[in-house]
Structure formats: structure tokens, C-alpha cells
C-alpha positions in Angstrom: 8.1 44.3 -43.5 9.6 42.7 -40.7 8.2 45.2 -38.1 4.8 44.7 -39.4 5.0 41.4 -38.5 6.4 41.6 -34.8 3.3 44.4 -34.8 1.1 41.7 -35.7 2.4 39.6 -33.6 2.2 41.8 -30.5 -1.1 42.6 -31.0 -2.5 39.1 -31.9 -3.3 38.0 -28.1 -6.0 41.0 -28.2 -7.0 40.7 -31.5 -7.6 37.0 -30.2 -9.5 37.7 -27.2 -11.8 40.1 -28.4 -12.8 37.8 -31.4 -13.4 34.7 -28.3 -15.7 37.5 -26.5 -17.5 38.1 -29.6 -17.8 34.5 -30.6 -19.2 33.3 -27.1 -21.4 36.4 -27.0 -22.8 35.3 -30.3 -23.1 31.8 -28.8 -25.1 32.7 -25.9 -27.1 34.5 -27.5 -28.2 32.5 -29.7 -28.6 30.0 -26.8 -30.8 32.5 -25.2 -32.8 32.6 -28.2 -33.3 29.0 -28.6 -34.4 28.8 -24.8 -36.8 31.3 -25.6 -38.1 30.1 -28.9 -41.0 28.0 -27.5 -39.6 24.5 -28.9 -40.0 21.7 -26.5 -38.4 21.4 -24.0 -36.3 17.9 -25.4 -35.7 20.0 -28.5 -34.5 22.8 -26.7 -31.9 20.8 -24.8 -30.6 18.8 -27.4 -29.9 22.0 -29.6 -28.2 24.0 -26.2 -26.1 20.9 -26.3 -25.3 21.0 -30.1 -23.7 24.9 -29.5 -22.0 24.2 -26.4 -20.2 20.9 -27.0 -19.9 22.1 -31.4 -20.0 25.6 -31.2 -18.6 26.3 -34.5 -21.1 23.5 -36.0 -23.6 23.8 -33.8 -24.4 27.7 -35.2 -24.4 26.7 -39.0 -26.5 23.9 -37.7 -28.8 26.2 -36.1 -28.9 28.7 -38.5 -29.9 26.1 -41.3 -32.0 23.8 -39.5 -33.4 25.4 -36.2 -35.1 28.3 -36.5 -39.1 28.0 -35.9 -40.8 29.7 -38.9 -44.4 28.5 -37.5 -43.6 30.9 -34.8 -42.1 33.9 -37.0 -45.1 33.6 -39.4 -42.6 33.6 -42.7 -44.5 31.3 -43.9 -48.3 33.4 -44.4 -51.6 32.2 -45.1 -52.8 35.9 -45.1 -55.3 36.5 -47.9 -56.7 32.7 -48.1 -58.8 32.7 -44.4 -61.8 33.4 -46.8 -61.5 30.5 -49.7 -63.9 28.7 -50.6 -66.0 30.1 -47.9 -63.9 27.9 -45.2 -65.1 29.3 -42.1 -68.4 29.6 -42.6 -68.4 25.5 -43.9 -66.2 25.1 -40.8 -68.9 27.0 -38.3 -71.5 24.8 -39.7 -70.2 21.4 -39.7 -69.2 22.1 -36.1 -72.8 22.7 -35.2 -73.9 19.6 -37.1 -71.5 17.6 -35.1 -72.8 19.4 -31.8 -76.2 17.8 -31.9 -76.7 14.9 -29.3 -78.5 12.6 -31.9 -75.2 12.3 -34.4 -73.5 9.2 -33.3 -76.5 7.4 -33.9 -76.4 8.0 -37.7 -73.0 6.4 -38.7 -70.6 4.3 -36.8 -68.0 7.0 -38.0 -69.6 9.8 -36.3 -67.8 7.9 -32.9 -64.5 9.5 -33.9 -66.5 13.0 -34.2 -64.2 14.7 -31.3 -61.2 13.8 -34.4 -63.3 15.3 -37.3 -64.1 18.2 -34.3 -60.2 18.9 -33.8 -59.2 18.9 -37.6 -62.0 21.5 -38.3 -60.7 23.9 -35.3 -56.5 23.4 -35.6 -56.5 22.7 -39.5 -59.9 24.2 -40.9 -60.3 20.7 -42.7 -63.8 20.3 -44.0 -65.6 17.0 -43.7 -66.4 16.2 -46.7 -69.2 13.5 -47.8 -70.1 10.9 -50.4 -66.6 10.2 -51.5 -64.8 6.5 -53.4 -61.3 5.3 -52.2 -59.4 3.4 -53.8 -56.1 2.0 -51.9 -53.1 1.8 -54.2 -50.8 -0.7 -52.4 -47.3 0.3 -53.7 -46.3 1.9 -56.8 -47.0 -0.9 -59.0 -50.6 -0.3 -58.4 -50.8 3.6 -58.4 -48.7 4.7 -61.0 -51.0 2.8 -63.8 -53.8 4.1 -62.3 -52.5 8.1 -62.3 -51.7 7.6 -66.1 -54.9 6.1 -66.9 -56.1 9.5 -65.0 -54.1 11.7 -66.2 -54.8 11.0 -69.7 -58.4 11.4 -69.5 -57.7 14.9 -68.0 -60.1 17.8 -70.0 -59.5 21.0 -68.0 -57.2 20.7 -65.7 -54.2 18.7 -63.7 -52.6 20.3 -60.7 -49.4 18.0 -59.6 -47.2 18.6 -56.5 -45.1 16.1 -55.3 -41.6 16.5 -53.0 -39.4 13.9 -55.3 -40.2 13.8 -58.7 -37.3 11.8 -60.9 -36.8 11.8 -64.7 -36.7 8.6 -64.9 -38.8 6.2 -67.0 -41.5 6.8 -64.7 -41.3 10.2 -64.6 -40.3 11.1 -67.9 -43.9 9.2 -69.3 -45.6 11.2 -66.7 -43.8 14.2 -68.3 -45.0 13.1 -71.5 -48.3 13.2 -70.7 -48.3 16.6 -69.2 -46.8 18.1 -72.8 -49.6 16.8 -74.5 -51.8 18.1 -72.3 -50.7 21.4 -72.4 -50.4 21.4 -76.2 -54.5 20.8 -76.2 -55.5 23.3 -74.3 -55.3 21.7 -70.5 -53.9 23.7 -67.9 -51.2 22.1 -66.0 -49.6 23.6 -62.9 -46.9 21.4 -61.3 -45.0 21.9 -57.8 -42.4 19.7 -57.1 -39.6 20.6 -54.5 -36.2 22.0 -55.2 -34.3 19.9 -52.3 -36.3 16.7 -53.1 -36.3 16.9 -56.6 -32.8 18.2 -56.8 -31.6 16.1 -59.8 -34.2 17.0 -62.0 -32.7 18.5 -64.8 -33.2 22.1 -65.7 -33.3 21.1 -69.1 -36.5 19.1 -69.1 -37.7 21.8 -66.4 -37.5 24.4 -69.2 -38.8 22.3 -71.7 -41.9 21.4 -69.4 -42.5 25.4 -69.1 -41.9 26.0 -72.7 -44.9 23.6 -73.6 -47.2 25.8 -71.7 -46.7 23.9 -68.0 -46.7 26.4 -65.6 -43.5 25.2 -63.2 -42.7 26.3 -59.7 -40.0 24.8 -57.6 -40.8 25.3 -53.6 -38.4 27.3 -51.8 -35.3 27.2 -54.2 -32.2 26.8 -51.7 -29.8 29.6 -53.5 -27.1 31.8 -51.8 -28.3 33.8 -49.9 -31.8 32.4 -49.3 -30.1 29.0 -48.3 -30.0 29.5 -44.7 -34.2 30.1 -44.8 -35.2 27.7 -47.0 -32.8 24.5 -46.3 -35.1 23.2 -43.6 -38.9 23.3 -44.5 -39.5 20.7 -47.2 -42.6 20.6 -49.0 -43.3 17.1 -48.4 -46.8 16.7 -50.1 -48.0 14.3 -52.7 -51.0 15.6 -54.6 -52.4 15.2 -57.6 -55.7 16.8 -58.6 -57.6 16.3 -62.0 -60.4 18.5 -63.5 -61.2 19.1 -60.2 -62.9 15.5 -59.6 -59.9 12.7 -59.3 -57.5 13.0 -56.6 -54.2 11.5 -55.8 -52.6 11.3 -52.0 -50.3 9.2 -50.2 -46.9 8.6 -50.1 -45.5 7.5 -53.0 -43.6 10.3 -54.8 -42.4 9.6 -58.5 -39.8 7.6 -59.3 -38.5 4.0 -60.4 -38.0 2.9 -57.3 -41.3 2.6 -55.9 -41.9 0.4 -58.5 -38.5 -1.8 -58.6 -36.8 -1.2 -55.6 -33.0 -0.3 -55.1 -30.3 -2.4 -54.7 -29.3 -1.4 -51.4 -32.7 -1.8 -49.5 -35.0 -4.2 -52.2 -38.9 -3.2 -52.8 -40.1 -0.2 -51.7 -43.3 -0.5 -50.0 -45.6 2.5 -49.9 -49.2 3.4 -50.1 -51.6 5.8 -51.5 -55.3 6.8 -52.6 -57.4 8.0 -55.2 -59.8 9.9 -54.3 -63.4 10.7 -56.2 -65.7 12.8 -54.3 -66.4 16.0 -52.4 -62.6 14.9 -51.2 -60.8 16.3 -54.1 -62.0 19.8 -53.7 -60.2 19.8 -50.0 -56.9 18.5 -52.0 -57.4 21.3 -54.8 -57.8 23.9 -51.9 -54.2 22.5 -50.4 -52.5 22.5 -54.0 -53.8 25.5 -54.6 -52.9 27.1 -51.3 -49.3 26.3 -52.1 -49.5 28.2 -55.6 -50.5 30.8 -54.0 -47.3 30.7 -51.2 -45.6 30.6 -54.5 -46.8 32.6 -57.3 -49.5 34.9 -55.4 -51.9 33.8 -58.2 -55.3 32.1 -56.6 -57.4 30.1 -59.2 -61.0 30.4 -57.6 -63.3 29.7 -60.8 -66.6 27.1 -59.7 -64.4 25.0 -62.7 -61.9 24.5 -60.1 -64.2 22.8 -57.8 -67.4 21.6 -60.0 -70.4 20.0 -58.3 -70.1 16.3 -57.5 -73.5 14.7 -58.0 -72.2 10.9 -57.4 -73.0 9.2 -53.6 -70.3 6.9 -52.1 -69.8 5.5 -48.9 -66.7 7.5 -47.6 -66.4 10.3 -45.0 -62.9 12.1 -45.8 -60.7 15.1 -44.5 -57.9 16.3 -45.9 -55.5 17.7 -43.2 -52.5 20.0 -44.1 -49.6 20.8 -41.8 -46.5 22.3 -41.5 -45.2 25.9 -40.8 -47.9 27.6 -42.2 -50.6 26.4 -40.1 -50.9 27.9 -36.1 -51.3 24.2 -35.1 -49.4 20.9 -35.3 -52.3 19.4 -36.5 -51.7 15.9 -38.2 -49.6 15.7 -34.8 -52.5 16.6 -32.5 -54.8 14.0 -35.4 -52.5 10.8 -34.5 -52.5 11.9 -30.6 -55.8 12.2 -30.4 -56.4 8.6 -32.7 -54.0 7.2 -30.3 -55.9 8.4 -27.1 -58.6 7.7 -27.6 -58.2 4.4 -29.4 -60.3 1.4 -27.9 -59.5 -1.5 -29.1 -56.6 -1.7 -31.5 -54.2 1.1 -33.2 -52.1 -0.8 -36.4 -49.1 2.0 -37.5 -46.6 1.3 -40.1 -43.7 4.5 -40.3 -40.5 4.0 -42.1 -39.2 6.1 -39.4 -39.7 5.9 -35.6 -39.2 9.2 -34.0 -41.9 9.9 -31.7 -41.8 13.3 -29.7 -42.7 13.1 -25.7 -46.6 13.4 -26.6 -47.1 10.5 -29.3 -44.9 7.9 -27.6 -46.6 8.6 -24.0 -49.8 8.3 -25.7 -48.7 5.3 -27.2 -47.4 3.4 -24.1 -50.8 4.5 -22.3 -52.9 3.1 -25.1 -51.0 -0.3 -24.4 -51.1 -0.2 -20.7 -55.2 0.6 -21.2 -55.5 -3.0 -23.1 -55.5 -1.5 -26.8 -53.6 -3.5 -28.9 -50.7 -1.6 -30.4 -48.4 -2.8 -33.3 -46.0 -0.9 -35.2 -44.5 -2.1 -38.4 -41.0 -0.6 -38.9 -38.2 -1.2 -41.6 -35.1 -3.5 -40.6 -33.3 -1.8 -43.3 -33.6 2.4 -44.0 -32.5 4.8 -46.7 -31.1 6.7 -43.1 -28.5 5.5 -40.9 -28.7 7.5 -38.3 -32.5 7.9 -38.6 -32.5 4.0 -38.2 -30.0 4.0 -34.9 -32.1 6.7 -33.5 -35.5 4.5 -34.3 -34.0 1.7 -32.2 -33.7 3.5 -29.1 -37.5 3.8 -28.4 -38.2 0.1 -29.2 -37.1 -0.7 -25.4 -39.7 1.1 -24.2 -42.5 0.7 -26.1 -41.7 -3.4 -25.5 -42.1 -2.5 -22.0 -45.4 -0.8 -22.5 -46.6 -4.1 -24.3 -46.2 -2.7 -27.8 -45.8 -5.2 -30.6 -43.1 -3.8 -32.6 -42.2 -5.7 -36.0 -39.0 -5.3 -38.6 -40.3 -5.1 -42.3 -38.0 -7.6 -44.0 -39.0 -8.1 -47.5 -37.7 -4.5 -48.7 -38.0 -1.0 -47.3 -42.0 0.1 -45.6 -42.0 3.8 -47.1 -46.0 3.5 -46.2 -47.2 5.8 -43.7 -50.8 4.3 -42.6 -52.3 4.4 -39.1 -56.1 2.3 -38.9 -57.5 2.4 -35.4 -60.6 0.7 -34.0 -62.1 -0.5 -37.5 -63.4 3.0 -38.1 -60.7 5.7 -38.9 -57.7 5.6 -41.1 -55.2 7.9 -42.1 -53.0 7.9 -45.3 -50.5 10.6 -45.8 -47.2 11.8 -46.5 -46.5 12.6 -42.8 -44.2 10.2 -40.8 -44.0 9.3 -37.1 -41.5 11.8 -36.7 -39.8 15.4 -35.4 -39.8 16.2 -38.8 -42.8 15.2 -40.8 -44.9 16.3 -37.2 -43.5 20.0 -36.8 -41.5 21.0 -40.0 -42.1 19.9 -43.2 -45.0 20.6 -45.4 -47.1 17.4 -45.1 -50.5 16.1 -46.2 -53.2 13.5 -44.6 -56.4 11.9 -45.9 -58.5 11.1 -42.8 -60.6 8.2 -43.3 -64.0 7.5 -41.1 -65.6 4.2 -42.8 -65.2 0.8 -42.2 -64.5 -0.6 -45.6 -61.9 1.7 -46.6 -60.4 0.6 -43.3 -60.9 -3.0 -43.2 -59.1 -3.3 -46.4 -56.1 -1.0 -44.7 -55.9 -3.0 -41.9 -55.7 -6.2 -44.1 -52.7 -4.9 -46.0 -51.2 -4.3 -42.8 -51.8 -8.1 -41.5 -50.1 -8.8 -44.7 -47.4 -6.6 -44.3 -46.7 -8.3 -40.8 -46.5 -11.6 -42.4 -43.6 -10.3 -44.0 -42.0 -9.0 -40.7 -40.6 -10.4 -38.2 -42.0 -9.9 -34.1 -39.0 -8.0 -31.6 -39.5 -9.7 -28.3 -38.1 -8.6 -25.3 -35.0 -11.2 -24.9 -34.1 -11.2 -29.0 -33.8 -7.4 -28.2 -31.7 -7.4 -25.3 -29.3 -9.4 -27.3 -28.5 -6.6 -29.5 -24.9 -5.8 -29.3 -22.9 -2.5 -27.6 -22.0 -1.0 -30.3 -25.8 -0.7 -31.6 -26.7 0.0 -27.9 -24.2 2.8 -28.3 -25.0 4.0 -31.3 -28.7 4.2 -30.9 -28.6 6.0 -27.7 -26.4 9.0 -29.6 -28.7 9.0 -32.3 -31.6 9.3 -29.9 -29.9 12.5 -28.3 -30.2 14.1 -31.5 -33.2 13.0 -32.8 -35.2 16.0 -32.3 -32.9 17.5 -35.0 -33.8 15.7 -37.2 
């Protein structure tokens, strides 16, 4: 035994040097292939640095989190280019916006390049003669999706990222079962990370009522490493085809009393009745198909709506199964092209190189910019790594505010009296190029006028950053905020 070991032990320095060889050959090549993986050029860097100062980490880190599935196509949309007749809507509405005499018709028809770019990078329909209804904050949704749900005949089609059973959620639950046991279909999404605690128990008593179930992209050994990172971060709710839900208030207590920790949750959302809905049934049921390969295409689905509102919507999807960024490219373009005010509340602040150059021009050009962020965040190091842009942007002549009755969750842009946009995608890396997310683009004035008073309200409740209050902030936050910032695009 003892020779054994002294053979071990003679051998170990080249048993230890070919394993190093290996390991930085694995290293660099996976540096190589970040390099060459067409992220920007900030992500790129920051995730080089990651492997070379943590190798060890860094890899797992990658392997989890970095890989670009927009780019590998994993994520396919093969077999739906022809629902609902998309193009050919797509084609049509693009010559209607072509004609020279359109911006006389409606003042929305001035943000026509937006409704222009969402048809081309997202294949989001315009769609006419549609009633909004802001819900400002859970206490004013969830009463209203109940009252909904219950007067639900054919169908309900629910997707949401976090869905809790808690009191909230177990009513909603409730409801579903006695659906089902009458006859309604329901088909319900909710994601496996986000709704992680939701017990398996209830899950299998959901599906044993008739509920037809699917979690998105289960993270089990030895998917994990494919899954981890692309969230389905949608809200949608979608009733007999006609009553729709969006926004960005998932289900749970909280959004109606608040946590201990941070206080009220403040978050917004809309119901939708109108030609609308059928854009949100075309995204639910885009994701069923992702998931079950099943596609529900019956006219039922999608009946005719006969009733005439005021509202011009779209409904714009993103995330890794779309060729474009598009809800990023949307809020550049907004930004842009803004001219005379753009009013943004984000719960988190991490603007790629595109957004927050846009921003600062839009400033610099005389728009009036003003961002509502939270003092206090469910994220640490999401909040440090907010921070480090708000030197900048109060350079630029940005007014940048702290939320501090609670936590903003809302995720609301209104710009020039004209468009709005309520979603589920925030001002960041990840909501912008990873995670499943949805939008309702807004082009009337009423819907946002009433937007953009909530958000006067909201800044009532916040409190103005100036330039020498900031400066004040101490070294260690300094500190702090300029690590996160390294590593923001990681996030």
C-alpha cells in the first residue's frame, strides 16, 4: 500500500499539470466563444472578466446564465409564422400606415414610425376599437379579474411568472375548479422558477379538476443548465376570447398588502376589451404551443368584436424566441423620438449602452425626462447597481426621483401625451434581452393622460435626487455601486 502511495505521489505533479492545461484550455475557449457570441460588447467584457478573475465560478456562471438562446434558435417559433394570418394583417397595416394622408386622421397616427417598427421586429398587429381600463395596484385589479373570471363561459387562458397559494391565489384557484367542473376550458402557465413554492399538491389537484397545467421550462437535473436563465416573465390573462389582463402584477398577497421588509407594493396593469385581446390570446397561446405542441385555432378562440372604443393597442412579445429585441428597440425608439416629455417608472434601473444614450440625448434636446425609481428593492445588488447610472443621467438633466411610500413594481413609460406602454418588461439587461416579457402599447390620449396622472401622483410620494444631495452619498455606497455596475449586464 505504501508504494502505491509514493507512486501517487510521484506522479501527482503531471497528473496536476495536465488537468491545469485542460482547465485553462476549457477556459479560453469558452472565452473565445463568448467573444464570438454576438453579445455586446459591455456584456461581452464583463463576462471575459467573470472567467478570468473566477474561473471556477465564472464557468458555472456561464454555463447557467450566459449562453444566448436568441442566437441558437432553441427556443422556435417554427410552425406559428402563419397564425391567424399574421403576415398578411402585418403586410396590410403597413401599407395603410404608408399613405401620406394618415397623420391627419388621429393624433396617434404621429407615433406611426413605433406602430411601423413593432409590426416589422415583433409582427404585433395594430389593433382597433379597444377599452382600457388602468388597474392602479393590486388592490384595484385583483377584484376586477375575479369579477372576470367568474363570468367566464368558454374559456380562460392564465399565464403568469409568480403565482402564490396564498389567499389571493388560492380564491383564484377556486374559481378555476369551478370552472372546469362546468364545462370551461382552462389552460394555465405559470413558471417553474417564479412560482417555485407552489405546491405540487394543489398543482395536481388543479389538473385533476380538468385544468390543463404546464409549468415553463422546469429547471430539473440535467436540463438545469438550459433552462435556469430564460424566465417566462409574462402576465396574461385572457377570457372567452374578449377580456384581457396585462401588466405587472403577478398573483400574490403582496401586491395587495405589502411586505414587511419593503411596505406597499406598487404596480400596475390593464384590462383590455377589444380587438386587443385577440393579440394577447395569440401570445398565450404561442407559449402553449412552445409547451405542449397543441395550437387552439377555432374562430371561438378569437370571436368577432362588434363594440367601438376609443383605443389603438399592440401587444408586443419579446424574449428569446423572437429575431429582435423588440420591446427594447419600442422604448428606444419612444425615447428618441420623444418631443416633449418621457415620464418612466422601473423598479430596476439597468439601462444597456442604447437606452441610457438615448435617454441623456432626449434630455440634452429639451424633453423633459423623469424616472421614478424605488429607494428600497426586493434586490440588493440590483439596487447598488441602479445607483451607479443616477450620476449621469443627473448630468444629462434627468430628473430622477426615490419612491418612498413602499416598493414601485410598476413598469409604465407615457411619452408626449400620446403613447403609453404597460408591461411586464423592466428597464433592464434582463427583462430587454432574456426573459420572456409582454407590453401593451398604447396610442390615445385618454388612456395616457390618466397614466401620466398616476405618475404625478406617484412623484408626490418620491422624493427629487439633486446633484449635491447625491454627491453626499457615502464610499462605501460609491464602492458598492460601482462593483455592482461592472456586473450589471449579468444580471
Amino acid at each position: 500500500m505504501l508504494g502505491f502511495w509514493e507512486y501517487i505521489r510521484d506522479i501527482w505533479p503531471h497528473i496536476y499539470l495536465i488537468v491545469y492545461w485542460i482547465y485553462i484550455a476549457i477556459i479560453a475557449l469558452v472565452i473565445i466563444f463568448v467573444i464570438t457570441d454576438d453579445k455586446s460588447p459591455v456584456k461581452t467584457l464583463a463576462w471575459v472578466m467573470v472567467l478570468i478573475f473566477l474561473p471556477i465560478a465564472g464557468l458555472v456562471l456561464y454555463i447557467f446564465f450566459g449562453q444566448n438562446f436568441r442566437k441558437q434558435k432553441i427556443f422556435s417559433r417554427k410552425g406559428l409564422e402563419d397564425f391567424r394570418q399574421i403576415e398578411k394583417l402585418r403586410f396590410e397595416q403597413l401599407q395603410y400606415l404608408d399613405r401620406p394622408e394618415i397623420t391627419h386622421y388621429r393624433p396617434a397616427y404621429k407615433k406611426m414610425h413605433i406602430m411601423k417598427l413593432l409590426l416589422n421586429n415583433s409582427k404585433s398587429i395594430i389593433s382597433q376599437n379597444n377599452k382600457i381600463k388602468v388597474l392602479n395596484d393590486g388592490k384595484e385589479k385583483f377584484p376586477e379579474l375575479i369579477s372576470a373570471l367568474k363570468k367566464a363561459k368558454h374559456h380562460i387562458h392564465i399565464e403568469y411568472y409568480i403565482f402564490e397559494y396564498d389567499s389571493i391565489g388560492k380564491e383564484i384557484c377556486d374559481i378555476l375548479i369551478e370552472k372546469a367542473s362546468k364545462g370551461v376550458e382552462v389552460r394555465m402557465i405559470i413558471d417553474h422558477v417564479g412560482s417555485w413554492h407552489f405546491p405540487n399538491k394543489k398543482i395536481n389537484a388543479l389538473k385533476a379538476s380538468g385544468i390543463k397545467l404546464q409549468k415553463f421550462m422546469p429547471v430539473t437535473f440535467p436540463y438545469f443548465t438550459s433552462k435556469i436563465n430564460y424566465r417566462n416573465h409574462r402576465k396574461i390573462v385572457v377570457i372567452d376570447g374578449n377580456t384581457g389582463f396585462v401588466g405587472g402584477i403577478n398573483v400574490a398577497e403582496k401586491y395587495i398588502h405589502g411586505t414587511k421588509q419593503l411596505g406597499a407594493w406598487h404596480d400596475m396593469h390593464l384590462k383590455i376589451q377589444g380587438n386587443a385581446v385577440h393579440s394577447l390570446q395569440t401570445v398565450f397561446l404561442t407559449d402553449w404551443y412552445f409547451l405542449t405542441k397543441e395550437l387552439p385555432t377555432a374562430e371561438i378562440y378569437f370571436p368577432e368584436i362588434n363594440e367601438k372604443h376609443e383605443s389603438i393597442v399592440q401587444i408586443a412579445a419579446s424574449g428569446p424566441d423572437s429575431s429582435w429585441a423588440g420591446i427594447m428597440q419600442t422604448y428606444f425608439s419612444a425615447i428618441a423620438t420623444a418631443r416633449e416629455y418621457i415620464y418612466i417608472a422601473t423598479p430596476y434601473l439597468l439601462p444597456n449602452p442604447a437606452l441610457l444614450t438615448a435617454l441623456k440625448t432626449a434630455s440634452l434636446s429639451g424633453v423633459d425626462v423623469r424616472l421614478i425609481i424605488p429607494r428600497k428593492s426586493d434586490s440588493r445588488i440590483v439596487t447598488y447597481a441602479s445607483l451607479s447610472f443616477i450620476s449621469e443621467l443627473l448630468n444629462a438633466g434627468i430628473k430622477v426621483y426615490f419612491f418612498q411610500e413602499g416598493f414601485i413594481h410598476s413598469k409604465t413609460m407615457v411619452v408626449d401625451s400620446i403613447m403609453s406602454s404597460v408591461g411586464t418588461a423592466n428597464l433592464d439587461y434582463r427583462s430587454l434581452s432574456v426573459n420572456f416579457e409582454v407590453n401593451a402599447l398604447i396610442y390615445d390620449e385618454t388612456t395616457s393622460q390618466r397614466l401620466r396622472d398616476i405618475f404625478m401622483s406617484d412623484l408626490a410620494k418620491s422624493t427629487l435626487i439633486t446633484k449635491e444631495n447625491w454627491k453626499q452619498r457615502s464610499k462605501i455606497t460609491l464602492l458598492k455601486s460601482s462593483i455592482a455596475r461592472v456586473f450589471s449586464p449579468l444580471m
